[in-house]
C-alpha positions in Angstrom: 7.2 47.6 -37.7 9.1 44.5 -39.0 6.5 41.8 -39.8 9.0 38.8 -37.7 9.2 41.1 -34.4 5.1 41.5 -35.1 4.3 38.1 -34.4 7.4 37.2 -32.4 5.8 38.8 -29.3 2.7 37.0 -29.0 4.5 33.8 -29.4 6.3 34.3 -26.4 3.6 35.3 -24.6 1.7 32.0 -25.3 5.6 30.5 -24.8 5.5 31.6 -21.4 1.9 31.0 -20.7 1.9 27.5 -21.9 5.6 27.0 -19.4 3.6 28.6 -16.3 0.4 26.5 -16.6 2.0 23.2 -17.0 4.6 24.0 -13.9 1.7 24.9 -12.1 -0.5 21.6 -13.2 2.2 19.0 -13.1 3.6 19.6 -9.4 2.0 19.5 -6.1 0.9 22.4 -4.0 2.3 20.9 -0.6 2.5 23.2 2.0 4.3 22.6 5.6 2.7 23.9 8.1 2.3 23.1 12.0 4.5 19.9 11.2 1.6 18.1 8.8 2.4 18.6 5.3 -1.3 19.3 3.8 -2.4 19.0 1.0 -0.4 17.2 -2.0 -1.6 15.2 -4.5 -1.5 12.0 -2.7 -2.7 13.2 0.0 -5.5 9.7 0.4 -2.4 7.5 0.4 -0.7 9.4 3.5 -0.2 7.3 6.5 -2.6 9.1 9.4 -0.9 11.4 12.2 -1.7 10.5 15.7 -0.8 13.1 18.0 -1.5 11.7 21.7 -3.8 13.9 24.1 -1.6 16.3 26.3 -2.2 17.5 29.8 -5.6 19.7 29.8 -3.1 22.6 31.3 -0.3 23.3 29.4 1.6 24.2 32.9 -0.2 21.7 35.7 2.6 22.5 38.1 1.9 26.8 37.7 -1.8 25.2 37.7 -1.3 23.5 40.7 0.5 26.4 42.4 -1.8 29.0 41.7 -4.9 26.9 43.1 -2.5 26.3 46.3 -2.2 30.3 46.4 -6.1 30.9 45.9 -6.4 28.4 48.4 -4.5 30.4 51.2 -6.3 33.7 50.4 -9.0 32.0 51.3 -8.5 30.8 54.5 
């Protein structure tokens, strides 16, 4: 073994290491999900999401018109 390709390895390694680690440290781990973008590293200055209340059935007219078929099974 040459004493230059010796030491050239471990270099690169700590190269490489150093490259990963400050990627990893200098951007934000953002992540999209469910339309909100949660977390980033600014997260305490985002504006808050309101999301208005929906209708407690996610189908009130197949609500409405299974109740109406329950109802006449009934009588």
């Amino acid at each position: 073994m040459s004493g230059k390709s010796y030491f050239k390895r471990p270099l690169l390694m700590a190269l490489a290491t150093t490259v990963v680690v400050t990627s990893f440290l200098s951007t934000g781990c953002a992540v999209y999900t469910s339309g909100m973008t949660l977390p980033n590293p600014y997260y305490l200055k985002n504006r808050v999401q309101f999301f208005p209340a929906g209708p407690e059935a996610p189908f009130p007219k197949e609500v409405s018109q299974m109740q109406d078929m329950q109802a006449d099974t009934l009588n």
